[in-house]
C-alpha positions in Angstrom: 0.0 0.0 0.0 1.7 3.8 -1.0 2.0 5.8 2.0 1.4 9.2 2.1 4.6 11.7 2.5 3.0 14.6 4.5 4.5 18.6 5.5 5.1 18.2 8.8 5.3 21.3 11.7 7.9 23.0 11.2 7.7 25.2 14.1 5.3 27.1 16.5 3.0 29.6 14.5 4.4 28.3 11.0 1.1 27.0 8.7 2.6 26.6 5.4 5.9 26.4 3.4 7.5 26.2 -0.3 9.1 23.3 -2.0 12.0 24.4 -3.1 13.5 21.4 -4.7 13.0 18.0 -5.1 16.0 15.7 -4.3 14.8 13.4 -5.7 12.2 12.0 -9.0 9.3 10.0 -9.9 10.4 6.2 -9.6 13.6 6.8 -7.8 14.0 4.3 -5.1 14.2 6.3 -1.7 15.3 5.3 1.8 13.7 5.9 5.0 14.9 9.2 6.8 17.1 10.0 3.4 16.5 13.8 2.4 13.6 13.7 -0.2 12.8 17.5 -0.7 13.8 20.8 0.8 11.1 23.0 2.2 11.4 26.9 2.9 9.0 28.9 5.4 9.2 32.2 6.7 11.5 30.9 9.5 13.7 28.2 8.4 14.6 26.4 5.5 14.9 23.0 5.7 15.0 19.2 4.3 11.9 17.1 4.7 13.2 13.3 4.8 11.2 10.4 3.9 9.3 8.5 6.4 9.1 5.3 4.7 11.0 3.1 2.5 10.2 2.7 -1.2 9.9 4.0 -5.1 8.4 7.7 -5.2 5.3 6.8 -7.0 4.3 10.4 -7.5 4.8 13.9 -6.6 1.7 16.4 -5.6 3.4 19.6 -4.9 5.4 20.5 -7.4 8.9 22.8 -7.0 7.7 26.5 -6.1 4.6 25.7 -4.6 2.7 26.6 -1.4 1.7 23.4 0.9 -0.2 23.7 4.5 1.2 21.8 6.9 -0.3 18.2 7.0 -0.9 18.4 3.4 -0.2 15.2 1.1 3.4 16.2 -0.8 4.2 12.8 -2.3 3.1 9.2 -2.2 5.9 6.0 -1.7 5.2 2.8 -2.0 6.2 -0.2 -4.2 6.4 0.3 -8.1 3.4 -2.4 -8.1 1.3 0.2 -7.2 1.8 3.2 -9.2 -1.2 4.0 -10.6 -0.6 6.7 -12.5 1.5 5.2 -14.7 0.2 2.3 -17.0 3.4 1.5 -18.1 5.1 0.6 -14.3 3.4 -3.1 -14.3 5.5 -3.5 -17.7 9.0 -4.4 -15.4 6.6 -7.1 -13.5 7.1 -9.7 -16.5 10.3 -8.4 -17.4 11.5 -9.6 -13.5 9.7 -12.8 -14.2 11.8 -13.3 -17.4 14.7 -14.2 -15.3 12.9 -16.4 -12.8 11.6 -18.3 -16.2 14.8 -18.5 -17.8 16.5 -20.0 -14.2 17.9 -23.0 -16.1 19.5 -21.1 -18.6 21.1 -18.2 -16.0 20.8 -19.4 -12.7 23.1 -17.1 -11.1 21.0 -14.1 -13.1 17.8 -15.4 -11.4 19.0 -15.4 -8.2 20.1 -12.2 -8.0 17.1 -10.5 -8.7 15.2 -12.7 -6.4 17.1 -12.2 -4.0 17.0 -8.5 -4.1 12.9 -8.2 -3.4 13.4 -10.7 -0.6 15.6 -8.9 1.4 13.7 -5.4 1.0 10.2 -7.1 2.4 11.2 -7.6 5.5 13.3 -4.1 5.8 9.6 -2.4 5.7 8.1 -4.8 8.6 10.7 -4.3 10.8 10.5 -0.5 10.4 7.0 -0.3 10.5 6.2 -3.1 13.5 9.8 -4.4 14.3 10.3 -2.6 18.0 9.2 0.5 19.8 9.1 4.1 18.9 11.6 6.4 21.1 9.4 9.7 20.8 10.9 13.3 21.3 9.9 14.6 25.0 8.6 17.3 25.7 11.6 19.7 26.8 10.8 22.5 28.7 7.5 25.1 28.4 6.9 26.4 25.0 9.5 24.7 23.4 8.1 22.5 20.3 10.5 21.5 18.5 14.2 20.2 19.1 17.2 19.4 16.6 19.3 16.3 17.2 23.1 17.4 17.6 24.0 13.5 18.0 23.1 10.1 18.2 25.2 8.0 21.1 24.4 4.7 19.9 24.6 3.2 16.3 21.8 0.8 14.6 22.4 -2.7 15.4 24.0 -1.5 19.3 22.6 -2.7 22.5 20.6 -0.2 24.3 19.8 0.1 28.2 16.5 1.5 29.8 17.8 5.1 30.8 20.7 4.9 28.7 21.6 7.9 27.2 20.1 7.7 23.1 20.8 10.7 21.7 21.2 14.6 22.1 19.3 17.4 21.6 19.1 20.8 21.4 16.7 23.4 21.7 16.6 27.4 21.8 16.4 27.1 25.8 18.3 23.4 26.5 21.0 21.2 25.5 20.4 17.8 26.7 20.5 14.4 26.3 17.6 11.6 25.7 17.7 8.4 27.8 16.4 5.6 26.0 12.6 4.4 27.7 13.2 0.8 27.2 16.5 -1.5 26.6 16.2 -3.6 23.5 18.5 -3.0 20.1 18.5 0.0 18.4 16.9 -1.3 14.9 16.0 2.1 12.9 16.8 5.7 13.2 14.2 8.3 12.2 15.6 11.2 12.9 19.0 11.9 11.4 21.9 14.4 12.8 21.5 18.1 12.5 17.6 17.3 11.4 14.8 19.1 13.5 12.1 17.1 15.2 8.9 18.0 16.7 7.6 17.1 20.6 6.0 13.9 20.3 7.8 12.8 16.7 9.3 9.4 16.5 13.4 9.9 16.5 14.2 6.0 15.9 13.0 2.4 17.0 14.5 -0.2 19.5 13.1 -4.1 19.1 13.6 -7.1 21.1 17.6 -8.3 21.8 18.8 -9.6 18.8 16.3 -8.1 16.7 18.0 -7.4 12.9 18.5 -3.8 12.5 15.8 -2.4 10.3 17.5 -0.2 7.3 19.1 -3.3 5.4 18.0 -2.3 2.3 20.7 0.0 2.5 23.4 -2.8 2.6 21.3 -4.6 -0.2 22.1 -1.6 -2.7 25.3 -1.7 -1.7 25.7 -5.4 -2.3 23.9 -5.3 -5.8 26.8 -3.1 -7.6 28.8 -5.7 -6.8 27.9 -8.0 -9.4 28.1 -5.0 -11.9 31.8 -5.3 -12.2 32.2 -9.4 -11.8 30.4 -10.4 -15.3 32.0 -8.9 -18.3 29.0 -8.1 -20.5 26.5 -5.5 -19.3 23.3 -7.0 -19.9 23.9 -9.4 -16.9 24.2 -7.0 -14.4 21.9 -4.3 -15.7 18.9 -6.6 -14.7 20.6 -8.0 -11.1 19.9 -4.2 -9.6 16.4 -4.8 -10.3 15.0 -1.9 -7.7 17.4 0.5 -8.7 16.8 -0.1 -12.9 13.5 0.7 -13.0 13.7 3.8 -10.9 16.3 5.4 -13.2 14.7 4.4 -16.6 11.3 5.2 -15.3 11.5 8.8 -16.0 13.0 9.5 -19.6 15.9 12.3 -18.1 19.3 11.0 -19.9 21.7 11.2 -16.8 21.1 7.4 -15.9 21.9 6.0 -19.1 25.6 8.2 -18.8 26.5 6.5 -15.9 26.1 3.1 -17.3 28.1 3.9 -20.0 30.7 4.9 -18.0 30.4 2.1 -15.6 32.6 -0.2 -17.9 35.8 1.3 -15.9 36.1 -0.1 -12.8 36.3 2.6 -11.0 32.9 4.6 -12.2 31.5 1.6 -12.0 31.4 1.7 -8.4 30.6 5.4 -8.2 27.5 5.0 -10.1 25.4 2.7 -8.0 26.7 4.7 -4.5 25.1 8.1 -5.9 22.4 6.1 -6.6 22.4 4.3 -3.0 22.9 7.1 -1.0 21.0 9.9 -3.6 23.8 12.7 -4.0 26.5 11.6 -1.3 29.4 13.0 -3.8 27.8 16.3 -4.8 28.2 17.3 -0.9 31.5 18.1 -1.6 30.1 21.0 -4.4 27.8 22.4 -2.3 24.5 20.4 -3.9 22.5 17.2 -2.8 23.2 16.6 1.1 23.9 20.3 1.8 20.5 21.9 3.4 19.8 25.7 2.3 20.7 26.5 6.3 24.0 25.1 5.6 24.9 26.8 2.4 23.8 30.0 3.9 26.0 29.9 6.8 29.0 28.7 4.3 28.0 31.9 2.4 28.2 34.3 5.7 31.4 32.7 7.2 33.2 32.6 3.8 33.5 29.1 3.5 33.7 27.3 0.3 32.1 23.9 0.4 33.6 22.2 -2.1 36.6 22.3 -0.3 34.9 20.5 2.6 34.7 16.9 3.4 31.5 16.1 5.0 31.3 14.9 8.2 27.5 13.2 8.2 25.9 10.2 7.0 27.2 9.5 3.5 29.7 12.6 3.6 27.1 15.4 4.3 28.2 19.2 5.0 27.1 19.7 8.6 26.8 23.4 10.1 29.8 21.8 12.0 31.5 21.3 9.5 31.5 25.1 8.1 32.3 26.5 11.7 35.2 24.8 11.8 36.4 25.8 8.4 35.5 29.1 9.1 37.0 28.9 12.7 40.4 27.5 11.2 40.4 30.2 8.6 40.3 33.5 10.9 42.9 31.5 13.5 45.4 31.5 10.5 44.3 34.9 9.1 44.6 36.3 12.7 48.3 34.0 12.9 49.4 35.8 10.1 48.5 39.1 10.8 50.3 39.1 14.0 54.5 39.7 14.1 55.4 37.3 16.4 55.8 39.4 20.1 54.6 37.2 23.0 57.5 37.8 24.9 55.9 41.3 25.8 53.0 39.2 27.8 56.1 38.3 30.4 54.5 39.7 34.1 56.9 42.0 35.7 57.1 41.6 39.4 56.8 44.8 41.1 59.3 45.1 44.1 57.7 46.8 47.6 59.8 49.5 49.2 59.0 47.8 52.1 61.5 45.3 52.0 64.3 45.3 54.3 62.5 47.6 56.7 61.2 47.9 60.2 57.9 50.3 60.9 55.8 51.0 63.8 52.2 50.4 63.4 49.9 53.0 62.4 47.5 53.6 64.9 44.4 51.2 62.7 46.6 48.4 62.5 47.4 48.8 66.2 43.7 48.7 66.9 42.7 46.6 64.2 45.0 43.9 65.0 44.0 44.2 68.9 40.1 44.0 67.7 40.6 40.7 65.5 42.8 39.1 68.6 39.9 39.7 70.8 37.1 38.4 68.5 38.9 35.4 67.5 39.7 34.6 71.5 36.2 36.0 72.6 34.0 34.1 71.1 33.6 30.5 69.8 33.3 31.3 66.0 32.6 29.1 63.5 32.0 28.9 59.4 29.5 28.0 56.9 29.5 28.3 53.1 26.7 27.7 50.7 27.5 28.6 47.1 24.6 30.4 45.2 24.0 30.8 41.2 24.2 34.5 40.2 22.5 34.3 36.8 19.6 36.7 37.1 21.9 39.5 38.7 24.0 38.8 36.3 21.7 39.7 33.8 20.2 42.3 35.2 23.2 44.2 36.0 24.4 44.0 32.5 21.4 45.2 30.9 20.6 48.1 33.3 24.3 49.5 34.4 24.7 52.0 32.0 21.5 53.6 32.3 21.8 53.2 36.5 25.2 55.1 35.9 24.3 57.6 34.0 20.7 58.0 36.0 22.3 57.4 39.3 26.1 58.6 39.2 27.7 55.4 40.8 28.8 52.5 39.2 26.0 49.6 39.5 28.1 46.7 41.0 27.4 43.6 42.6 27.6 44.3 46.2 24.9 46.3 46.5 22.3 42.8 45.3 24.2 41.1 48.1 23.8 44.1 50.9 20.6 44.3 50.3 19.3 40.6 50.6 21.4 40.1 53.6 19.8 43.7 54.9 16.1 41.8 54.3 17.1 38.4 55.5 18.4 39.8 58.5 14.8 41.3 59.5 14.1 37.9 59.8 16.9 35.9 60.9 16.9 38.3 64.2 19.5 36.2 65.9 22.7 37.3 63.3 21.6 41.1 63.9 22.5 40.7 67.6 25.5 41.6 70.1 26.0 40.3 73.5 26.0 42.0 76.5 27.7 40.2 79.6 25.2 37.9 80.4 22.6 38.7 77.7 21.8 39.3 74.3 21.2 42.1 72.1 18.4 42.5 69.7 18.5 45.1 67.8 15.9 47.3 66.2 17.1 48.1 62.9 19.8 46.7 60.6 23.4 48.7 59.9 26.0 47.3 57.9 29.2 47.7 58.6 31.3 47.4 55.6 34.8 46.2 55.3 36.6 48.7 53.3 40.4 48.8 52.1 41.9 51.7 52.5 45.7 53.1 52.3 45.9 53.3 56.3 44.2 50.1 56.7 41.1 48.6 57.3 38.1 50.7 58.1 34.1 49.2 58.3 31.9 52.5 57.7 28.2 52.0 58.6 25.4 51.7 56.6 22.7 52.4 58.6 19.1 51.5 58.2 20.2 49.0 55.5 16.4 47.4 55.5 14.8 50.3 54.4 16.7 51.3 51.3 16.7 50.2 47.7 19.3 48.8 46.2 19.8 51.5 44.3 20.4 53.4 47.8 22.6 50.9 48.9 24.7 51.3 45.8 25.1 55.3 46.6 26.1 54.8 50.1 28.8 51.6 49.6 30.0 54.2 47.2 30.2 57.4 49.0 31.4 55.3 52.2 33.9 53.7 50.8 35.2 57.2 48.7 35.1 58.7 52.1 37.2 56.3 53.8 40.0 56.2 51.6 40.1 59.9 51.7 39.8 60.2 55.8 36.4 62.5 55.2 34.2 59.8 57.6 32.9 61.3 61.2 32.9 59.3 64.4 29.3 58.4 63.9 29.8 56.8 60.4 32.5 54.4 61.7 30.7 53.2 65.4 26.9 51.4 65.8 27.4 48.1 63.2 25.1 45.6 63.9 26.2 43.0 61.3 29.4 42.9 59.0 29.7 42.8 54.8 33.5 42.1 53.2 33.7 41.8 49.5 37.2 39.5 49.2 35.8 38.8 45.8 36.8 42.1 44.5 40.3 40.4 44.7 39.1 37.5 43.1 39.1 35.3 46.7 37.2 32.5 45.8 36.8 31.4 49.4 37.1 33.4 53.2 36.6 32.3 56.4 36.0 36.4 57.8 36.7 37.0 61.5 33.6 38.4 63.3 34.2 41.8 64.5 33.2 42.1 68.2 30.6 42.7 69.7 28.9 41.9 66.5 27.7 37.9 66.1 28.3 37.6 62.4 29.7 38.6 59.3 29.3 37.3 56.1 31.8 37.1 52.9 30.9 37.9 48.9 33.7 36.1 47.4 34.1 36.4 43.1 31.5 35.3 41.0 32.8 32.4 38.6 31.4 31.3 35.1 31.7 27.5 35.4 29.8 24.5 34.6 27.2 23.1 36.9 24.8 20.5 37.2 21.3 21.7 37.3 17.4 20.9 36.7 16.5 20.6 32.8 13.2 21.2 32.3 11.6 17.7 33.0 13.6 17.2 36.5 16.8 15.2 34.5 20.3 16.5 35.4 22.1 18.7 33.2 25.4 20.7 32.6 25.1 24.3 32.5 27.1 26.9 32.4 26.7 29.6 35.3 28.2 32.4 37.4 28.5 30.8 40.8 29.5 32.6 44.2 30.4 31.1 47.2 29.0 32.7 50.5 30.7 32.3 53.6 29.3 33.3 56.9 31.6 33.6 60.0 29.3 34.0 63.3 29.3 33.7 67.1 28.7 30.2 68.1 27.6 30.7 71.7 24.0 32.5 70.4 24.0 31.4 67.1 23.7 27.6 66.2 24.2 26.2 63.0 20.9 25.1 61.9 20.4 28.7 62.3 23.3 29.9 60.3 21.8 27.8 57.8 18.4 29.3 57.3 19.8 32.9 57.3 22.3 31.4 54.6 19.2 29.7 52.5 17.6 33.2 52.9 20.3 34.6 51.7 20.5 32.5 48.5 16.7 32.3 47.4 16.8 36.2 47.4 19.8 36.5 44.8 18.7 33.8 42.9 15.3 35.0 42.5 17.2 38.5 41.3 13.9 40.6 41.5 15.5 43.5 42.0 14.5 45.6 39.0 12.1 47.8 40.4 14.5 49.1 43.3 16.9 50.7 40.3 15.0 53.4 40.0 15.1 53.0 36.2 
């Protein structure tokens, strides 16, 4: 029975697209999942492939025509069937010639035999021979996905949950675990191809089911009797599937071939383009190459036909052209550069302070006699949670020009991280505390005392209040504070009444701190640098995936005799969901 080749979705809110080209003709033989026709839309251009093995018995939607999605493009199906052509039951008795004439060319009539035998059971094991491995759905709104690679071969042994294949979508890169172990029989959905949520990508059957596509191997077995007999007439009948679809339609190109098969060499050159349908044209930029693909090689530069294909029968890949065009502007870039890296050579800088003896200044003296007493006073202790940065990130990066030019100050990261310890600290009451002999210390409002390097030392200015300002607020005084300090401009009262402590190390690029606590404060927490690096986080179904993020580790130094570490924890988780959450836009003032 002809099965119908159908436009499928090719992406959200796209109803219709143009054929562009058909790859290939009426009564060509066509494999499943080989490229059949290219399709253009508004939004992507593409290659449809065939769902089914078979002959192309007939084309609907001719070469610059409109087709809805869903509609009927082409029909495949066995040359038997072709009804539109009278003249296709005509090879029927010519492949019965053989099988009469057995005892006069017995090694003719079991070729052609042989030949339908072996493609009837290729259909039944792609249509009924195992499961369907369907594409998930992969996040919210996302309805399509492209496959970047297949982990296992046809033929391999698959495991339930054993990574299939991988995907990738505008929002995800992930991989597909297989939903059932069996052997991996037929793949649908070929490398660099788009698929849509719910479409089969490929089929697993019972262990030591036969792999599905083996009428593949069957073309490529029939050419080789071409070369073994000496006259042509033998062979020309042995391919029987592939000599109808080439004489079917009346074009000359398939009797040229044949002519030229009497070499050796063209003869085996011949029945691969026909196998594979265009596998050498790659190279010239035609056949295997999608419209995507020549239009990138076009942008970056590349010429294809100096490419070697990287895909399935030495298809041009999008890879493929990045890395041409990658390895041209390396050598461009090689050879436009003299040759000076010796001018990259750090110099180390010598201090003046070597070889000498100095009295402490008067804030080392005190600050070294403050740090001694906290760290014997109390019984401190340290705990670190790291927290993922990405929506500050972004959100400093798309407002800090307009904050600076609205606000004055630069908008940098501490002032996220003041401010959610400033709110977390209105409820974690126990960290914005001081002790008092025999008691402890609530106190009413929060003020920030923030660590601050300066030429004579280190100073911790207050920001008081710290609850009730915005972020952009914060930002203005951690500037203005810390300008003041450096230049000695601070009064008494802007250096005294700290309830809880702030110290960016990460401006230095400290990846990790263990701060003292300043007494009679109980805690003081650390913002070390914020690190791209790859992580493992939730995809969009709950499976674990690699991602790369700006990270920051948080340590929190704190008074161990009031505050426990369950407690340190909460304020710490507090800490975390607010910067993660990152909704901090409307406190910019933009």
């Amino acid at each position: 029975m002809a099965n119908d080749v159908t436009l499928p979705a090719l992406g959200e809110s796209v109803t219709e697209g143009t054929v562009t080209r058909w790859l290939k003709a009426v009564g060509d033989q066509v494999a499943a999942d080989e490229p059949l026709l290219e399709v253009s839309t508004d939004k992507v251009d593409t290659e449809i492939p065939s769902p089914f093995e078979g002959t192309l018995l007939e084309i609907l939607i001719d070469e610059d025509e409109d087709a809805q999605v869903g509609a009927v493009l082409a029909r495949i199906g066995d040359p038997s069937e072709q009804g539109s052509a009278p003249a296709e039951p005509e090879p029927e008795p010519a492949q019965e010639a053989p099988a009469d004439e057995a005892p006069a060319e017995p090694a003719a009539a079991e070729t052609p035999a042989e030949a339908p035998a072996e493609e009837a059971p290729a259909p039944a094991a792609s249509s009924g021979g195992g499961r369907d491995v369907t594409l998930p759905a992969l996040g919210e709104s996302v309805t399509e996905g492209t496959v970047t690679r297949w982990l296992k071969a046809v033929g391999d042994e698959v495991e339930a949950d054993e990574p299939l294949l991988e995907v990738s979508t505008d929002k995800v890169d992930t991989e597909i675990p297989s939903p059932f172990a069996g052997v991996l029989t037929e793949i649908l959905v070929a490398e660099d191809e788009e698929a849509e949520v719910g479409a089969v990508l490929a089929r697993i059957g019972e262990p030591g089911s036969a792999p599905a596509p083996q009428a593949a191997p069957a073309q490529e077995e029939a050419p080789a009797p071409a070369p073994e007999p000496e006259p042509d007439s033998a062979p020309t009948p042995a391919p029987a599937p592939a000599a109808p679809s080439s004489q079917t339609p009346p074009p000359p190109p398939p009797p040229a071939p044949r002519q030229e098969a009497a070499p050796a060499a063209p003869a085996q050159s011949a029945p691969q383009a026909e196998a594979v349908g265009a596998s050498a044209p790659a190279s010239t930029g035609s056949g295997y190459v999608t419209p995507i693909v020549r239009k990138l090689a076009a942008e970056k530069g590349v010429d294809l036909s100096s490419l070697a294909g990287t895909g399935v029968g030495g298809r041009i890949r999008k890879e493929d052209v990045l890395s041409a065009a990658e390895a041209a502007a390396k050598a461009a870039k090689a050879a436009e550069q003299p040759a000076a890296p010796a001018a990259e050579k750090p110099e180390a800088k010598v201090s003046e302070l070597r070889g000498q003896t100095v009295k402490m200044s008067r804030i080392r003296k005190i600050t070294s006699e403050k740090m001694m007493e906290s760290l014997h006073g109390m019984a401190q202790l340290t705990s670190v949670v790291e927290v993922d940065c990405s929506k500050i990130w972004a959100l400093r990066a798309k407002s800090k020009d307009a904050f600076q030019d609205k606000h004055g100050v630069k908008l940098t990261f501490l002032p996220f991280f003041t401010r959610a310890v400033a709110v977390a600290l209105q409820e974690h009451a126990f960290l914005n505390a001081s002790v008092d002999g025999a008691s402890i210390v609530y106190h009413p409002s929060v003020n920030l005392s923030l660590a601050v390097d300066t030429p004579k030392g280190l100073m911790l200015p207050t920001l008081k209040d710290a609850e009730h300002k915005t972020v952009a607020e914060h930002a203005a005084a951690i500037t203005d504070l810390a300008q003041r300090a450096r230049d000695g401009g601070l009064s008494s009262d802007e250096i005294s009444g700290g309830t809880f402590s702030v110290t960016n190390t990460g401006s230095g690029g400290t990846l990790h701190d263990t701060p003292i606590v300043p007494s009679p404060q109980v805690g003081i927490l650390a913002t070390c640098a914020i690190i791209k690096r790859p992580v493992v986080v939730k995809g969009p179904n709950g499976e674990d995936v690699i991602s790369i993020r700006p990270m920051v580790y948080l340590p929190l130094s704190y008074d161990h005799r009031i505050v426990d570490g369950a407690d340190a924890a909460r304020f710490l988780q507090t800490v975390r969901a607010l910067i993660e959450a990152g909704d901090f836009a409307d406190e910019l003032g933009l």
